[in-house]
C-alpha positions as CSV (number, residue, x, y, z in Angstrom):
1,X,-13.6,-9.2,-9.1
2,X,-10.7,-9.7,-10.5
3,X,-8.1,-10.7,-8.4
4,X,-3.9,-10.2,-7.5
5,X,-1.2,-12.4,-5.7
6,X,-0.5,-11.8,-2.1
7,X,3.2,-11.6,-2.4
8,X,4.5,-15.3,-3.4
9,X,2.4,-16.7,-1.0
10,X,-0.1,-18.5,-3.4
11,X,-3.3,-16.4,-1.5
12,X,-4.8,-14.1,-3.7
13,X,-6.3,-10.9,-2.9
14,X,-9.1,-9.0,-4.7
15,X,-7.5,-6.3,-6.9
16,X,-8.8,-3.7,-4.1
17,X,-9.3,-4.3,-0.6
18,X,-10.8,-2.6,2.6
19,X,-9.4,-0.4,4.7
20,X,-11.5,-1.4,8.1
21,X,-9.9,1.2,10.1
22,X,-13.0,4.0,9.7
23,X,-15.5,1.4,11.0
24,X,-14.6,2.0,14.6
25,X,-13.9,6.1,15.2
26,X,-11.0,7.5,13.1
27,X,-13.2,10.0,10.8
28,X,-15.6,10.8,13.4
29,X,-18.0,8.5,15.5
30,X,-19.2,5.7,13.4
31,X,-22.4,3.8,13.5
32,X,-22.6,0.8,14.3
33,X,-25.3,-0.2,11.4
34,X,-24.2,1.9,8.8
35,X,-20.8,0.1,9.5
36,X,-22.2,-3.3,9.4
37,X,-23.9,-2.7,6.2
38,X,-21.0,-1.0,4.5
39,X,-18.9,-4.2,5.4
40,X,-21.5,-6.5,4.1
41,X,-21.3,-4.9,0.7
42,X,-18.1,-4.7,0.3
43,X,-18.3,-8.7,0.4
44,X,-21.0,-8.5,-1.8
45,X,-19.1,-6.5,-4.5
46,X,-16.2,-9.2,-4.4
47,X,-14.0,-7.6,-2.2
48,X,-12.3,-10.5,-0.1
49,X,-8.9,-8.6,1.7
50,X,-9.8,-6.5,4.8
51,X,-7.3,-5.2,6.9
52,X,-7.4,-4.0,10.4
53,X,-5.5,-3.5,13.6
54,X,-5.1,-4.3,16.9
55,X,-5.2,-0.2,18.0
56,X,-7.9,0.7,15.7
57,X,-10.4,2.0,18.3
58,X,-8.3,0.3,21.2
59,X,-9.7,-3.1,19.9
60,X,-13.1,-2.7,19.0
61,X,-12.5,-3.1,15.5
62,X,-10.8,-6.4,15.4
63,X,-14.0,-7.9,17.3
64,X,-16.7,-5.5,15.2
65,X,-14.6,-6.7,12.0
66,X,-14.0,-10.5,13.5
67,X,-18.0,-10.9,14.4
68,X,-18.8,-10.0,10.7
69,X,-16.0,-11.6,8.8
70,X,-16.1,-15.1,10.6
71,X,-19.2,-16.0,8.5
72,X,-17.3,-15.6,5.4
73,X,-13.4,-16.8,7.1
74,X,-13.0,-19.7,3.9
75,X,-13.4,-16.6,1.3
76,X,-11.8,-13.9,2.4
77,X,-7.9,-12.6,3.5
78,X,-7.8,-11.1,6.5
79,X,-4.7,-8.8,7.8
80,X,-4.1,-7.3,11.0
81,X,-0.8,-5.3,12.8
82,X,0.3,-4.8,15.8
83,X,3.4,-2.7,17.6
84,X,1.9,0.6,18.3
85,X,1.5,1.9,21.8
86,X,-1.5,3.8,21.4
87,X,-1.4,7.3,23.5
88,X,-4.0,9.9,23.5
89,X,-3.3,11.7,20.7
90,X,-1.2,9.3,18.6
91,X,1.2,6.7,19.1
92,X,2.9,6.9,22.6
93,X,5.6,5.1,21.0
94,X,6.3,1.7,18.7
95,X,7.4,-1.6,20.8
96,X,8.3,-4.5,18.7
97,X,10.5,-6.2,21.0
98,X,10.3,-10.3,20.3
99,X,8.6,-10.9,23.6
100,X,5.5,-8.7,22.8
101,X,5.2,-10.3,19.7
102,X,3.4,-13.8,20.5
103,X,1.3,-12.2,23.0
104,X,-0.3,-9.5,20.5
105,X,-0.6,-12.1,18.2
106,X,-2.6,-14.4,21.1
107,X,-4.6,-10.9,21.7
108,X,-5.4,-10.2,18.3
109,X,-6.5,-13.7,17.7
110,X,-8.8,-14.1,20.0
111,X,-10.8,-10.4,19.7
112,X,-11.3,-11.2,16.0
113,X,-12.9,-15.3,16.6
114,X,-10.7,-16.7,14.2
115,X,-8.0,-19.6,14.3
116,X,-5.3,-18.0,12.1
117,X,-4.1,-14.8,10.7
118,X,-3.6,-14.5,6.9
119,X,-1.7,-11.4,6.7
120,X,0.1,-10.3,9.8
121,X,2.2,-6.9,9.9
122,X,4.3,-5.1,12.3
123,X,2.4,-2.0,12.2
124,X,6.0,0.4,12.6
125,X,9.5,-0.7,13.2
126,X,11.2,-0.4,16.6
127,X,14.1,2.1,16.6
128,X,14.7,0.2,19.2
129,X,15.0,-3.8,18.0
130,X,16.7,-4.8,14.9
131,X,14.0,-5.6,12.5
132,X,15.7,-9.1,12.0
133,X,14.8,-10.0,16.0
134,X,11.0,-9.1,15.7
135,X,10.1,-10.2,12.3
136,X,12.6,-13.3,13.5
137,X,10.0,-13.7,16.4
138,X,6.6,-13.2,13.9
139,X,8.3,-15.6,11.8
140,X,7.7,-18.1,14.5
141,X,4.1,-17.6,14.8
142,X,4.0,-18.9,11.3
143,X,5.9,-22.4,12.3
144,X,3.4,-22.7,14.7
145,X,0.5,-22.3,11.9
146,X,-0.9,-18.7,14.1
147,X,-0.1,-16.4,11.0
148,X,-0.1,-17.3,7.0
149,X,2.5,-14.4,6.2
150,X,4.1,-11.6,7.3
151,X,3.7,-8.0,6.0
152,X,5.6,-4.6,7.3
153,X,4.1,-0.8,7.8
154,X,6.0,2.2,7.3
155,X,8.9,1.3,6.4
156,X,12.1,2.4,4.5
157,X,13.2,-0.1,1.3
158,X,16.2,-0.9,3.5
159,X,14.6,-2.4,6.4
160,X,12.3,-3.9,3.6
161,X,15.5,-5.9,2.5
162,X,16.5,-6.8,5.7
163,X,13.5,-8.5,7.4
164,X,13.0,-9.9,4.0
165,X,16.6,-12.3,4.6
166,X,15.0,-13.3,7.9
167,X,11.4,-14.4,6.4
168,X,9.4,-13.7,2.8
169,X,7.6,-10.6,3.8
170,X,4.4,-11.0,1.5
171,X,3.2,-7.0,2.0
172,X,4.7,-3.6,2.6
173,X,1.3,-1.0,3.2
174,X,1.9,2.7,3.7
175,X,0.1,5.9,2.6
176,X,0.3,6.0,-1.1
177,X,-1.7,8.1,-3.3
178,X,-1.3,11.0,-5.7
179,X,-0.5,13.3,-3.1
180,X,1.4,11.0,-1.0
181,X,4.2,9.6,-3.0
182,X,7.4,8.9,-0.5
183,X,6.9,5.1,-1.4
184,X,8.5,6.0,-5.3
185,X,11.8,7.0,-3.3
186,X,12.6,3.5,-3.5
187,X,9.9,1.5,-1.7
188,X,8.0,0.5,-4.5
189,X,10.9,-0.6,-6.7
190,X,12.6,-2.7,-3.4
191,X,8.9,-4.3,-3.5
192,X,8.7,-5.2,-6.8
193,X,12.4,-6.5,-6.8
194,X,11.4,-9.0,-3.5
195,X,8.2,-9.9,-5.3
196,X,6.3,-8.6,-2.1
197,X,3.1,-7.0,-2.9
198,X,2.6,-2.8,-2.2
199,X,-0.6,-1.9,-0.3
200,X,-1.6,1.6,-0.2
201,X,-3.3,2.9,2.8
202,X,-5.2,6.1,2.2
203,X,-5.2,5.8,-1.3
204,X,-7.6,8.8,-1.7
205,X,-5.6,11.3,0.1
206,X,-7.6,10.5,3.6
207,X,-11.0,11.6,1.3
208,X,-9.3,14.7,-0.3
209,X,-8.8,13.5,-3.7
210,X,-12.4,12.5,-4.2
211,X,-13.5,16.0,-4.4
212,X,-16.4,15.9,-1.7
213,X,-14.4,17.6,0.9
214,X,-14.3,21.5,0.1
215,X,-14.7,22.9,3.0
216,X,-13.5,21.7,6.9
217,X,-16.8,22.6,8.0
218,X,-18.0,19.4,6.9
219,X,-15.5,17.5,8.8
220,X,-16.8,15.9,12.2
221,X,-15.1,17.6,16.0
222,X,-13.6,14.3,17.0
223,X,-12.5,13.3,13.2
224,X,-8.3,12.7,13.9
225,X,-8.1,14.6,10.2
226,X,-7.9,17.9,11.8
227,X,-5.1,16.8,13.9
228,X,-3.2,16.5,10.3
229,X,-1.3,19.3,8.7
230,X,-2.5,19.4,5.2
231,X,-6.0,19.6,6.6
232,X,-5.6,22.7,8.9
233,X,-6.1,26.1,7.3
234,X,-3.0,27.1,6.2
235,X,-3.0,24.0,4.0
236,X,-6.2,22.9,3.5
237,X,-6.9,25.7,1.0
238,X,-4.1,25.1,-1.0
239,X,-4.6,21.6,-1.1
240,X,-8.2,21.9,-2.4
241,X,-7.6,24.3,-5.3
242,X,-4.4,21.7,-6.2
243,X,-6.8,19.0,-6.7
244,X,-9.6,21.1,-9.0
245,X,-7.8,20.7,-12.5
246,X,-7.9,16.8,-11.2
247,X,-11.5,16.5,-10.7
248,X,-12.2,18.1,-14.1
249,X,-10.1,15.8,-15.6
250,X,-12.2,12.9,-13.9
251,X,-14.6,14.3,-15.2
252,X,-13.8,14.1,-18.8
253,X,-12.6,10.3,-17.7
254,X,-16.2,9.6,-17.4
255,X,-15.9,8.4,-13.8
256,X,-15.5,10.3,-10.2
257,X,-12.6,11.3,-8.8
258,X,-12.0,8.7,-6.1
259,X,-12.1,6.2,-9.2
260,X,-9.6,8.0,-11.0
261,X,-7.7,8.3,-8.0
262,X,-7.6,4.4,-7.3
263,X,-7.0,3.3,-10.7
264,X,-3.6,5.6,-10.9
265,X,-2.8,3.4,-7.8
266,X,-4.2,-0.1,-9.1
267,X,-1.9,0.9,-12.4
268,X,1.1,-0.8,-10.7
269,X,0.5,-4.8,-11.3
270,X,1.9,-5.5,-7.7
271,X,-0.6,-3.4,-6.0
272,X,-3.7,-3.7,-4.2
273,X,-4.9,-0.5,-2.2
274,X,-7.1,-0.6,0.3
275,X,-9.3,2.5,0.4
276,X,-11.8,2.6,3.6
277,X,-15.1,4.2,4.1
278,X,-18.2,3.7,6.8
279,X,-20.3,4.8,3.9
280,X,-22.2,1.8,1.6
281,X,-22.3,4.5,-1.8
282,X,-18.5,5.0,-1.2
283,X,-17.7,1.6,-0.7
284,X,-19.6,1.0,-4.1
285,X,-18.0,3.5,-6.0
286,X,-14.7,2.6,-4.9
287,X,-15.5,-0.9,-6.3
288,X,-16.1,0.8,-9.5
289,X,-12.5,2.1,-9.8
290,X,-11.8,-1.6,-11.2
291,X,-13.5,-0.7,-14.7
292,X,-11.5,2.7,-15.0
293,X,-8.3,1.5,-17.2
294,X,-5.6,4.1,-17.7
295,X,-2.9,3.9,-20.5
296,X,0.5,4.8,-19.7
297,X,0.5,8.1,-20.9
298,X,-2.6,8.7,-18.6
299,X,-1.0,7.4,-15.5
300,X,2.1,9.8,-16.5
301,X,-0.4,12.6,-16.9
302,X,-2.0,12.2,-13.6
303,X,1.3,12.0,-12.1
304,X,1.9,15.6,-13.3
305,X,-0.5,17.1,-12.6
306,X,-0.5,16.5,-8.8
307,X,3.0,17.8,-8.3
308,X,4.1,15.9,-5.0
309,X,6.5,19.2,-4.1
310,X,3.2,21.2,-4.2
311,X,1.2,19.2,-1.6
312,X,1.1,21.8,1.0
313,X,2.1,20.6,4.6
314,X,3.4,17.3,6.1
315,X,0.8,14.4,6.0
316,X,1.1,13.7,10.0
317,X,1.6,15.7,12.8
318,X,4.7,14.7,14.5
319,X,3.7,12.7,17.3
320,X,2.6,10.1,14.2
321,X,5.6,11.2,11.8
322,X,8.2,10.0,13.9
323,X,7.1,6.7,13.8
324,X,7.2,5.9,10.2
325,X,10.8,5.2,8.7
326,X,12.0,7.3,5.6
327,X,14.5,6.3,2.5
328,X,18.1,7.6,3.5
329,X,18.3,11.2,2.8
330,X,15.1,12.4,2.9
C-alpha cells in the first residue's frame, strides 16, 4: 500500500489506517475472534498505522490490540491517547494536568507489551491546563525515548499553534467526513501550514455514509450510536434520505459508498483516515478505497452534494460535545 508521512517525523504511515476503537465494545459487543481476524487482515492488506486508546473499553483494547500487534512492532505505527476520565455514559471530564501525564504514558505502555509509543496524543485538551504545560510534559516522554511524537484530539487550529511552539505535533485526528466537516473552519488549513498530518476519525459518518445502515433496528441495544443525536429518530430519517443521491452516485463511480466516502477524505495529500470496523469484508473494502481516484471537480461535487448545514442534529450528545474544542465563533 501506498504510503504518507507522519507529520515531519520521517515514520511513514500507510495512506489509510485502523481505527482499533470498535474491537473492544463501542458499536455493540464485539467478538473476540471475529476481532482478531479482522486485525490480522488489515496487516495483511498493508495497513501498518493502528490507533487506539487507553479508555477504549477501560483498557481492554490497548492489551487485545498490544497482544496482536507486538508480532508485527518493527512494521507497523502504533498511536494511542490518553486524558479522558471515562464516566458511565461519556467522559466524566478531560485531566491533562503534567503530573498525570507520565503515569498514563507508564500505564498505556505496559497494557499494550511494547517498549515505545510511536504516535502519542492527548485525547482532549484541559480547559483546565494550558496546553503548553501538558504537551510541555508529553514532550518529555520523548527525551526519555517513551514516545516517537506527539499528536492532539479535538482540538481548535489555535491550540494547534500553540502546543505546536512547545513541541512538533506530528498529528491532529478528529471526526472528519462528509457529514462532519468542522475541521475546514480552519483546522485543516493550520495542519497543513505546521506540516502536521490530519487524521480523520469516523471517516464514514460512524457507518452512515456506507449506505448499510437504513434502518436503527439493525443497530445493537448497547451500541453508544444511539446515544448520538443524528442517529435518534428525529434525525436519523433525515440523515438517511440525505445520503441516497450519494450512494447512487457511488454507484455510477463503480465502487461502494464507504469507498467513495474515504477517497473524498484520502483527496487531501496530508491525510490519512483511519476508518474502523470488527468486520473482515469491511475492513477489506475499506482497503479498496485506495484505488478510487477522484479529480478535483469530483471531490467539489461530493462536497455539494452532502450539504454540512443539512446534517440533521449535533454529532455528540453533550456530555461528549463539551469536551472537544471548536474554532472561535462557532
Amino acid at each position: 500500500m501506498d504510503t504518507r508521512p507522519l507529520g515531519q517525523t520521517g515514520i511513514e504511515v500507510s495512506k489509510i489506517g485502523f481505527g482499533c476503537m470498535s474491537l473492544s465494545n463501542a458499536y455493540g459487543r464485539a467478538d473476540p475472534e471475529q476481532a482478531d481476524a479482522t486485525l490480522r487482515r488489515a496487516l495483511d492488506l498493508g495497513v501498518t498505522f493502528f490507533d487506539t486508546a487507553n479508555v477504549y473499553g477501560g483498557g481492554h483494547n490497548e492489551r487485545f490490540v498490544g497482544e496482536r500487534l507486538r508480532p508485527h512492532r518493527d512494521a507497523i505505527v502504533l498511536a494511542t491517547k490518553f486524558g479522558i476520565v471515562p464516566g458511565k455514559d461519556g467522559p466524566a471530564g478531560v485531566d491533562g494536568r503534567p503530573e498525570v501525564v507520565a503515569r498514563c504514558c507508564d500505564e498505556s505502555l505496559e497494557r499494550l507489551g511494547v517498549d515505545v509509543i510511536d504516535l502519542y496524543y492527548l485525547h482532549r485538551a484541559d480547559p483546565a491546563v494550558p496546553i503548553e504545560d501538558t504537551v510541555g510534559a508529553m514532550a518529555e516522554l520523548v527525551k526519555a525515548g517513551k514516545v516517537r511524537s506527539l499528536g492532539l484530539s479535538e482540538v481548535s487550529s489555535e491550540t494547534l499553534r500553540r502546543a505546536h511552539a512547545v513541541h512538533p505535533i506530528a498529528a491532529v485526528q478528529s471526526e472528519y467526513s462528509l457529514w462532519t466537516r468542522d475541521p475546514e473552519q480552519g483546522l485543516l488549513a493550520a495542519c497543513e501550514a505546521l506540516g502536521t498530518t490530519f487524521v480523520p476519525f469516523s471517516p464514514l459518518g460512524r457507518g452512515m455514509l456506507t449506505g448499510a445502515l437504513q434502518s436503527l433496528e439493525r443497530m445493537p441495544e448497547d451500541d453508544t450510536r444511539r446515544r448520538f443525536p443524528r442517529f435518534q429518530d428525529e434525525h436519523f430519517a433525515k440523515n438517511r434520505d440525505l445520503i441516497a443521491a450519494f450512494c447512487a452516485r457511488a454507484a455510477a463511480k463503480g465502487c461502494q459508498p464507504g469507498q467513495l466516502a474515504l477517497a473524498w477524505v484520502m483527496a487531501r495529500p496530508n491525510t490519512v483516515p483511519i476508518p474502523g470496523t470488527k468486520r473482515v469484508e469491511r475492513v477489506e473494502e475499506n482497503v479498496g478505497a485506495v484505488d478510487v481516484t477522484l479529480d478535483a471537480d469530483e471531490v467539489a461535487d461530493l462536497s455539494a452534494l452532502i450539504p454540512a448545514d443539512e446534517v440533521s442534529g449535533e454529532r455528540y450528545p453533550p456530555s461528549i460535545l463539551r469536551t472537544v474544542q471548536r474554532e472561535p465563533g462557532r
